[in-house]
C-alpha positions in Angstrom: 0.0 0.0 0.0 3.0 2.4 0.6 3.8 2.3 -3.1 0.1 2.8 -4.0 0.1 5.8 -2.1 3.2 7.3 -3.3 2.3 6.8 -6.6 -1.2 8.6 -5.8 0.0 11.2 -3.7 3.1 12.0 -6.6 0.3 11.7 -9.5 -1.4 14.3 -7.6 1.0 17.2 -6.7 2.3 17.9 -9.8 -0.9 18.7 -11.4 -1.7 20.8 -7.8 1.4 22.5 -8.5 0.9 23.3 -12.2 -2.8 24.3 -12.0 -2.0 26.6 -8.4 0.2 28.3 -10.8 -1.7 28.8 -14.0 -5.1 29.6 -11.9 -3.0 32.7 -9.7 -1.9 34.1 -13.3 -5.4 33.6 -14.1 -6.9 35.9 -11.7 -3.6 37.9 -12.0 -4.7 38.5 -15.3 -8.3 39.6 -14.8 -6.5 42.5 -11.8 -4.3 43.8 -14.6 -7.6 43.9 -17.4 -9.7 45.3 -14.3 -7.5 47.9 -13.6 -5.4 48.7 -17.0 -6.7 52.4 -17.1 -5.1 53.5 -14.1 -1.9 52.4 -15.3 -1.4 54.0 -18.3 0.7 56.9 -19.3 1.6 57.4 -15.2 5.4 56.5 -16.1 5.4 53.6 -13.3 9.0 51.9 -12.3 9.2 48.1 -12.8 9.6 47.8 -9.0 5.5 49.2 -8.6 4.5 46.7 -11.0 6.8 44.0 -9.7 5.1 45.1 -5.8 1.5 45.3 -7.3 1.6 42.0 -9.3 3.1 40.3 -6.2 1.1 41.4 -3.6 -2.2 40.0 -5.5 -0.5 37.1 -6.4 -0.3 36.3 -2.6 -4.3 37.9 -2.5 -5.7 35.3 -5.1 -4.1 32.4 -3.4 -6.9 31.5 -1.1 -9.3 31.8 -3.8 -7.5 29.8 -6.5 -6.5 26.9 -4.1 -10.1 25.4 -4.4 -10.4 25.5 -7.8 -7.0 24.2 -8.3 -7.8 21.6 -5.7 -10.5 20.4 -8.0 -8.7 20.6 -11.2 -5.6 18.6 -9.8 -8.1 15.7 -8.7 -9.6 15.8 -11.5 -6.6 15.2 -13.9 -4.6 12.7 -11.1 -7.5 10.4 -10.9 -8.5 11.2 -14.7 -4.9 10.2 -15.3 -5.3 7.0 -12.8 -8.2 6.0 -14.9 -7.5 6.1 -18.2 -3.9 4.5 -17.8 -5.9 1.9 -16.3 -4.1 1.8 -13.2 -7.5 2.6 -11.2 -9.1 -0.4 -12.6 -5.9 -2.5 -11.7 -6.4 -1.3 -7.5 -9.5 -2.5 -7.8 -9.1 -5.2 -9.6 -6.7 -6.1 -6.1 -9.8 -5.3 -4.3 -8.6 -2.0 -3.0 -11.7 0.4 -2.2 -11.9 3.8 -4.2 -12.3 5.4 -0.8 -9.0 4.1 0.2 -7.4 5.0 -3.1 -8.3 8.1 -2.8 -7.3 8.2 1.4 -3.6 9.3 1.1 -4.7 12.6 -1.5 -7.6 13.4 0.8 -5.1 13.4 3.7 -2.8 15.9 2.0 -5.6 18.1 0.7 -6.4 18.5 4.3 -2.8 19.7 5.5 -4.0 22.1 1.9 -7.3 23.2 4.0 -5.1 24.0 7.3 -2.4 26.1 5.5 -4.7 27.7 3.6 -6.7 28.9 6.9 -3.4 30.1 8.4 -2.7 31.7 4.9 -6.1 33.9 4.8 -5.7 34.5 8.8 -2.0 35.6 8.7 -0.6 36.4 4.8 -4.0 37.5 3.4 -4.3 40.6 5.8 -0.9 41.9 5.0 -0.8 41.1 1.6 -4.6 43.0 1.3 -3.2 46.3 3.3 -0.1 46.4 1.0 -1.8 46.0 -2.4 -4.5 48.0 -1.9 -2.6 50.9 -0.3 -0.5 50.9 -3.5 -3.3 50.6 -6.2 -4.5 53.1 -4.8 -1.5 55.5 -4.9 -1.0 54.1 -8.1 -5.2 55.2 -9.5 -4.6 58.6 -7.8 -1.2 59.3 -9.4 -1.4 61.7 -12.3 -0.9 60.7 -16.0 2.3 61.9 -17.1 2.8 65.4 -19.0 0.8 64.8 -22.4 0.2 67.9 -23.9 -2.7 67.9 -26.6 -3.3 70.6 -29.6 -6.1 73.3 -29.1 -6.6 71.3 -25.6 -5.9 73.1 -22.2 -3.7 71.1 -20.0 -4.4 71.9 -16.1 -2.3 68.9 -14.1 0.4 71.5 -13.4 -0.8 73.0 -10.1 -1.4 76.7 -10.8 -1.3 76.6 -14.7 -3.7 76.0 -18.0 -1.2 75.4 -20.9 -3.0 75.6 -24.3 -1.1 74.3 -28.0 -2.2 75.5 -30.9 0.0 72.9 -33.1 2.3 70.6 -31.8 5.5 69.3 -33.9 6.5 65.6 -34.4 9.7 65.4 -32.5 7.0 66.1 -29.6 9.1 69.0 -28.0 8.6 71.8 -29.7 4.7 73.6 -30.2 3.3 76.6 -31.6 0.7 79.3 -30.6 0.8 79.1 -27.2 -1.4 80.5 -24.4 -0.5 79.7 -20.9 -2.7 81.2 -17.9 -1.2 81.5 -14.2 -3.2 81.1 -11.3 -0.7 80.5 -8.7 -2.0 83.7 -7.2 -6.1 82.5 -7.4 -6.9 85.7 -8.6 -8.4 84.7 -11.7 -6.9 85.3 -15.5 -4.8 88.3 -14.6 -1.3 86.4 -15.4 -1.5 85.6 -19.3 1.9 84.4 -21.5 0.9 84.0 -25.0 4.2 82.8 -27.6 4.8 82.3 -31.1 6.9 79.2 -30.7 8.3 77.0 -27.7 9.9 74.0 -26.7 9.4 71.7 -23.9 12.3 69.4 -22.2 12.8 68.2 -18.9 15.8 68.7 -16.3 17.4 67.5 -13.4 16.2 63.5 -13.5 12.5 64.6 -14.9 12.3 66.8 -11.8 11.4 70.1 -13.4 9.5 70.8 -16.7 11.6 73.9 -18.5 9.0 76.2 -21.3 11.6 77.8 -23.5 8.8 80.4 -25.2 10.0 82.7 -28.0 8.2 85.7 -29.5 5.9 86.5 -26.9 4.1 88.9 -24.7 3.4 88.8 -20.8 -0.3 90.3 -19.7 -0.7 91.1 -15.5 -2.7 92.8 -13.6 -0.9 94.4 -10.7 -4.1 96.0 -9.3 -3.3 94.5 -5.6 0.5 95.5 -5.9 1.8 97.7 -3.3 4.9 98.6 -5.1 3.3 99.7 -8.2 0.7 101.8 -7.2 -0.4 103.8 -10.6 0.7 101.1 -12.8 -2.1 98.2 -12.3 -1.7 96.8 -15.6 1.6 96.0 -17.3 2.7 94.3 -20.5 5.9 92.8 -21.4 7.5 92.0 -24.5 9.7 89.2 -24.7 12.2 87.6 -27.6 13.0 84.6 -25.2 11.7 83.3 -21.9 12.2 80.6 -19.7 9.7 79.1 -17.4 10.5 76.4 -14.8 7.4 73.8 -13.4 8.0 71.4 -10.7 6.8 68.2 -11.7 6.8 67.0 -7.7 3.1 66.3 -7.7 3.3 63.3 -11.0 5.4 61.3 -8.8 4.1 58.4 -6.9 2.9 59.7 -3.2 2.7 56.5 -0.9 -0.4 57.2 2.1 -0.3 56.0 5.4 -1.3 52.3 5.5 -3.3 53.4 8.6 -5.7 54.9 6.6 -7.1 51.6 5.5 -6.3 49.4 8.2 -9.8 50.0 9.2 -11.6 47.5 6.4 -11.9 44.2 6.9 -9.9 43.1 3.8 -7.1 43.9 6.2 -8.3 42.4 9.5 -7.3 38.3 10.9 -9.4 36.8 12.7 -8.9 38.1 16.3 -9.3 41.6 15.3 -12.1 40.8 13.0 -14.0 38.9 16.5 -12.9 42.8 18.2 -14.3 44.4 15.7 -18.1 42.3 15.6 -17.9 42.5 19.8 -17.8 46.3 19.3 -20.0 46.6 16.7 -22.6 45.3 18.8 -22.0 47.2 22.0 -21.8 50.4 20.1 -25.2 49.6 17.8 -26.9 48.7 21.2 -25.7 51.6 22.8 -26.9 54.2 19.9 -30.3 52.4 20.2 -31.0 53.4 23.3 -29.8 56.7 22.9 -31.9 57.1 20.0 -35.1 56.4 21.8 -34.4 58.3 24.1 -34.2 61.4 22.0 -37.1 60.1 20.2 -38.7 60.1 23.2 -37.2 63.9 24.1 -39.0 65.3 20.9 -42.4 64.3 22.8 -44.2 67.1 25.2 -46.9 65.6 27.3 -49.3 67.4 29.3 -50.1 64.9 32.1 -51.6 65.8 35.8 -50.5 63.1 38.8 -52.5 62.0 41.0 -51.1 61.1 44.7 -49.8 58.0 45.2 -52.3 56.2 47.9 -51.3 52.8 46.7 -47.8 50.9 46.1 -47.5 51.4 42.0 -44.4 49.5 41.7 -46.7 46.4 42.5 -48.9 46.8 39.8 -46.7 48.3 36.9 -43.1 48.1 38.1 -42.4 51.1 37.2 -42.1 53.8 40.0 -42.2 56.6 38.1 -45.7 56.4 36.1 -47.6 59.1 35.8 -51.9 59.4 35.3 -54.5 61.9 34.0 -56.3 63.1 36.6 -59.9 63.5 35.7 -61.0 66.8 37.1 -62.2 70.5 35.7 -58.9 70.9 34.0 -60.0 68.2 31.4 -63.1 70.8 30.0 -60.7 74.0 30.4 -58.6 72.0 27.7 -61.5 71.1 25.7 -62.8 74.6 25.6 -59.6 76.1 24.8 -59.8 73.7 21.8 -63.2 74.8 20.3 -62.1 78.8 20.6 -61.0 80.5 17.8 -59.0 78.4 14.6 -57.2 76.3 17.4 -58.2 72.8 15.6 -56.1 74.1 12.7 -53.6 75.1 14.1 -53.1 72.0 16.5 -53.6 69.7 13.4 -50.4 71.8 11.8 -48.7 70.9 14.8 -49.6 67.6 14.8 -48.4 67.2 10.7 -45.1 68.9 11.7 -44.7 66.8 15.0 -44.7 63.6 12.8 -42.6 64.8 9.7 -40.2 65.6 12.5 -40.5 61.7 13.9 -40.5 60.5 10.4 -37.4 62.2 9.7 -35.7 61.7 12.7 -36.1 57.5 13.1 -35.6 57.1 9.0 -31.9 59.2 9.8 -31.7 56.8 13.3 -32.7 53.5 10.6 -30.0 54.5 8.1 -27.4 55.1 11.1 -28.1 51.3 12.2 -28.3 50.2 8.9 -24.9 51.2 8.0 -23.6 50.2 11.3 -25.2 46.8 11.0 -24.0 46.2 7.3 -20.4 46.7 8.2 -20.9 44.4 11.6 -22.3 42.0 9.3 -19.5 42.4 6.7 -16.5 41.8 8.9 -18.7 38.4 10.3 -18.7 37.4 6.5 -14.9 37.9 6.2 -14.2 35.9 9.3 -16.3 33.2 8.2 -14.5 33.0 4.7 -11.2 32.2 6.7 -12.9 28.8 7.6 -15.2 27.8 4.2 -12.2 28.5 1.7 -10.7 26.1 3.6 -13.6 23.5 3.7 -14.0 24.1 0.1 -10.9 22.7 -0.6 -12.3 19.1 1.2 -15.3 20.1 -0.6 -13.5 20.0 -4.0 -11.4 17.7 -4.0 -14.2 15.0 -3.1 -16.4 16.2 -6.6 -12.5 16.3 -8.2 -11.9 12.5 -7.1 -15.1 11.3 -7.2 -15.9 12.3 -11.0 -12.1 11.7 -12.1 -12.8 8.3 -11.5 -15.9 8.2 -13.1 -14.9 9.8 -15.9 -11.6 8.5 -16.6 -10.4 10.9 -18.5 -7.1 13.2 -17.5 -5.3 16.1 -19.1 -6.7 19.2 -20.1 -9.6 18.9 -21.9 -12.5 17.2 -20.2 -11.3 18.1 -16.9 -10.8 21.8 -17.6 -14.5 21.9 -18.3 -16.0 20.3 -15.4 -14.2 22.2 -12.7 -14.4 25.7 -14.6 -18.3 24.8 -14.5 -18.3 23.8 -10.5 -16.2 27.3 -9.6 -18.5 29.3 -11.5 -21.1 27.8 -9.5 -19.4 28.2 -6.2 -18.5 31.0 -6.8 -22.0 32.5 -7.6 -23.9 30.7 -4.4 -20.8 32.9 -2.0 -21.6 36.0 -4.0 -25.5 35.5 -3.6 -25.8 34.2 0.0 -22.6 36.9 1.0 -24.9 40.0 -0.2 -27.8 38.2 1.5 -25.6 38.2 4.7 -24.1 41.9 4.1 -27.9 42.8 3.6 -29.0 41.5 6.8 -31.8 39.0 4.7 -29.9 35.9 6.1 -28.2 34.8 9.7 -24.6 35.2 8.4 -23.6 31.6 9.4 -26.1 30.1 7.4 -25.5 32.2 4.7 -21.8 31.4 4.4 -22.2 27.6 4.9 -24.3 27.5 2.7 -22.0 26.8 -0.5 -20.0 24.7 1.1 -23.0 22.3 2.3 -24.3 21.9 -1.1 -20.7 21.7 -2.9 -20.2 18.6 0.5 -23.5 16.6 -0.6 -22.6 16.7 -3.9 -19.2 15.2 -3.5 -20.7 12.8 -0.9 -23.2 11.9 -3.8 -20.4 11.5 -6.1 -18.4 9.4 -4.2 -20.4 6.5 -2.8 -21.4 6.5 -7.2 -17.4 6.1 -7.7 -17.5 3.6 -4.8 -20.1 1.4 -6.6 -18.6 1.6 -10.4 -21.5 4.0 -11.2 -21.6 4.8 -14.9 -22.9 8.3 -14.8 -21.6 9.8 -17.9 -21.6 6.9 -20.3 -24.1 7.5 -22.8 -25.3 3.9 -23.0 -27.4 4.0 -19.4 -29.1 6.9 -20.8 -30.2 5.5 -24.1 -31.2 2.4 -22.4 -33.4 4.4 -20.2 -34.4 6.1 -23.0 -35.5 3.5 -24.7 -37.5 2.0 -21.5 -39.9 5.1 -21.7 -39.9 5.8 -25.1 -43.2 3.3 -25.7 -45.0 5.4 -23.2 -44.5 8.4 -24.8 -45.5 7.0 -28.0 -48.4 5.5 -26.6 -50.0 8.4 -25.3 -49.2 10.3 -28.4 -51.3 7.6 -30.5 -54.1 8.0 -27.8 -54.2 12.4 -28.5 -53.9 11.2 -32.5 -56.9 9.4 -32.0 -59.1 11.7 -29.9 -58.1 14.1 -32.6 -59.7 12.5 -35.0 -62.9 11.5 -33.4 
């Protein structure tokens, strides 16, 4: 049996190894179509793409090891049984359960590293990729200067080109507004001709401008008092632009810390525990101020009995009947009074209307990020039961099918993730909505992906020919007469 299980367990991780691999380029893939926009024309440094591309490399692990957990078993036992080495093990009256024992062993040391993986490397790996793509989406595109378009991602400037030469330095017609001094278009440079090159490492963008006048107004200028507008005349001039703010500006990790993306277990446990102090807490104190906005006009009556035996509450208070009661009522039917307390009434309750629908939305959001950081705890555990999960549907239909490689296998496991996949994004909004108990919701894949590779193996236990196209002819065939015969019965009421 040792040899049997070598060869097994050796059949099996090359394929894990190879399809762990192609599945993280994969999804590696879809991050660079996904966000392909934000990196062009920004003039990023191999090392930024080399940090982006690794970090979600290291993200999409958790979500690719089920899928390649499926495709592997899938191909091994495919492999297994069209070499016709599964049919020799049971031919020696080995079980497929305990063919299949020493692969489900491994795959669960796969399940345990990959919780440790999404508790520990996920975190880290989601704080620095996501810190970066988004330094990388806010940098600016780098200097692109278009004809007859203004360019304003120079702080303080609009540039305008009225033609712009091949060699893609040197323009004409240009117009260039300064508004470094936000006082509107009082600093104009118009030129006949200029050229454009950078300095000092790309540092500093230099406007050599030829043939060209200078507009200002120097209104607000102390120094020249009777002189508030001036215009200069100039054969050459020289302006200098810092090109500090196209460079890529890291911000402080701490400013997303607070998502759950970036949280492990433990601190996403802290972060549910508050949650539900502080949403209990800011219910109460929402009542109460509901309860603030209410004026009541109640007269006590004395105490001759012990109230807390009959309500349990100490302080409740009760109308006194007495000649106060028709005072009120008169002061009611005087005048235009019933209008006016029916206004106040109307404005009294669009005041609680708009009051608990702003206290609903507050516990809504509150509720929906609670529920959000209980869904990303939970997905430490069921991406690692889908791996069990899997790899039973990969085994179980690899020995079914018999059929290894690339083809057939491919097919069926591409179909299965899609339809993981869909059931965790369904039941996960569910859960974030608050429709479904989160627990149940995120289980909920993972139970039906489990019966269906229960199902599928006690068929690969008893030689079950599920995909062979002669049981389903044959069965075919068996109800075939009925059909025909209650066809011949509507034929012949038809023609009656």
């Amino acid at each position: 049996m040792n040899r049997i299980d070598k060869l097994v367990i050796k059949n099996f991780i090359g394929p894990f190894i190879l399809t762990t691999f192609v599945v993280v380029f994969i999804f590696l893939l879809r991050f660079l179509m996904l966000y392909f926009e934000d990196f062009v024309g920004k003039d990023l440094d191999l090392s930024t793409f080399a940090k982006l591309f690794t970090y979600f490399s290291l993200i999409t692990v958790p979500v690719a090891l089920p899928l390649s957990t499926l495709l592997a078993s899938l191909m091994s036992f495919g492999n297994l049984g069209e070499h016709t080495e599964l049919t020799a093990m049971k031919s020696a009256g080995i079980p497929v359960s305990r063919i299949i024992l020493p692969v489900f062993i491994f795959t669960i040391g796969i399940s345990i590293f990959s919780y440790f993986y999404n508790d520990r490397l996920t975190p880290w790996a989601n704080l620095k990729g996501y810190s970066l793509l988004w330094d990388v989406r806010t940098t600016k595109v780098a200097l692109n200067i278009q004809e007859g378009v203004f360019y304003r991602q120079i702080p303080g400037y609009s540039i305008k080109a009225k033609e712009k030469l091949p060699d893609n330095e040197t323009m004409k017609g240009l117009i260039i507004y300064n508004h470094t001094d936000r006082n509107g278009n009082k600093n104009v440079t118009t030129a006949d001709s200029g050229r454009m090159y950078m300095m000092h490492n790309d540092s500093y963008l230099v406007l050599e401008l030829y043939n060209g006048y200078n507009y200002s107004n120097q209104k607000n200028n102390q120094v020249l008092n009777d002189t508030p507008f001036m215009r200069n005349k100039f054969k050459k001039n020289r302006m200098v632009f810092s090109m500090a703010s196209f460079d890529l500006k890291r911000t402080s990790e701490n400013q997303f810390k607070y998502h759950a993306y970036m949280k492990n277990v433990k601190e996403l446990e802290a972060q549910i525990d508050s949650s539900k102090i502080l949403i209990e807490k800011q219910s109460l104190t929402q009542v109460k101020a509901v309860k603030n906005m209410s004026s009541y006009q109640f007269k006590e009556i004395p105490v001759k009995y012990d109230i807390d035996s009959l309500t349990g509450d100490s302080t409740a208070k009760y109308i006194a009947p007495g000649p106060w009661v028709d005072e009120k009522i008169k002061l009611l039917e005087e005048g235009d009074r019933i209008n006016e307390i029916w206004s106040v009434a109307k404005s009294s309750a669009r005041s609680y209307k708009s009051q608990m629908s702003t206290n609903f939305a507050m516990l809504t959001s509150k509720r929906r990020d609670m529920y959000s950081a209980d869904v990303e705890r939970w997905h430490n555990y069921t991406y690692a039961m889908a791996c069990l999960a899997m790899f039973l549907i990969g085994a179980s239909l690899g020995t079914i099918i018999k059929k290894g490689g690339f083809g057939v296998p491919v097919l069926i496991a591409i179909s299965f993730f899609i339809f993981y996949y869909v059931m965790m994004q369904v039941t996960d909004k569910n859960a974030k909505e608050g429709l479904l108990p989160v627990f149940v919701a995120v289980w909920t894949p993972i139970a039906v992906l489990l019966t269906i590779g229960i199902y599928l193996l006690s068929k690969a236990t008893k030689d079950a020919r599920l995909f062979d196209t002669d049981i389903y002819s044959q069965f075919w065939d068996k109800i075939k007469p009925y059909f025909n015969f209650k066809k011949s019965k509507i034929n012949a009421a038809e023609s009656v």
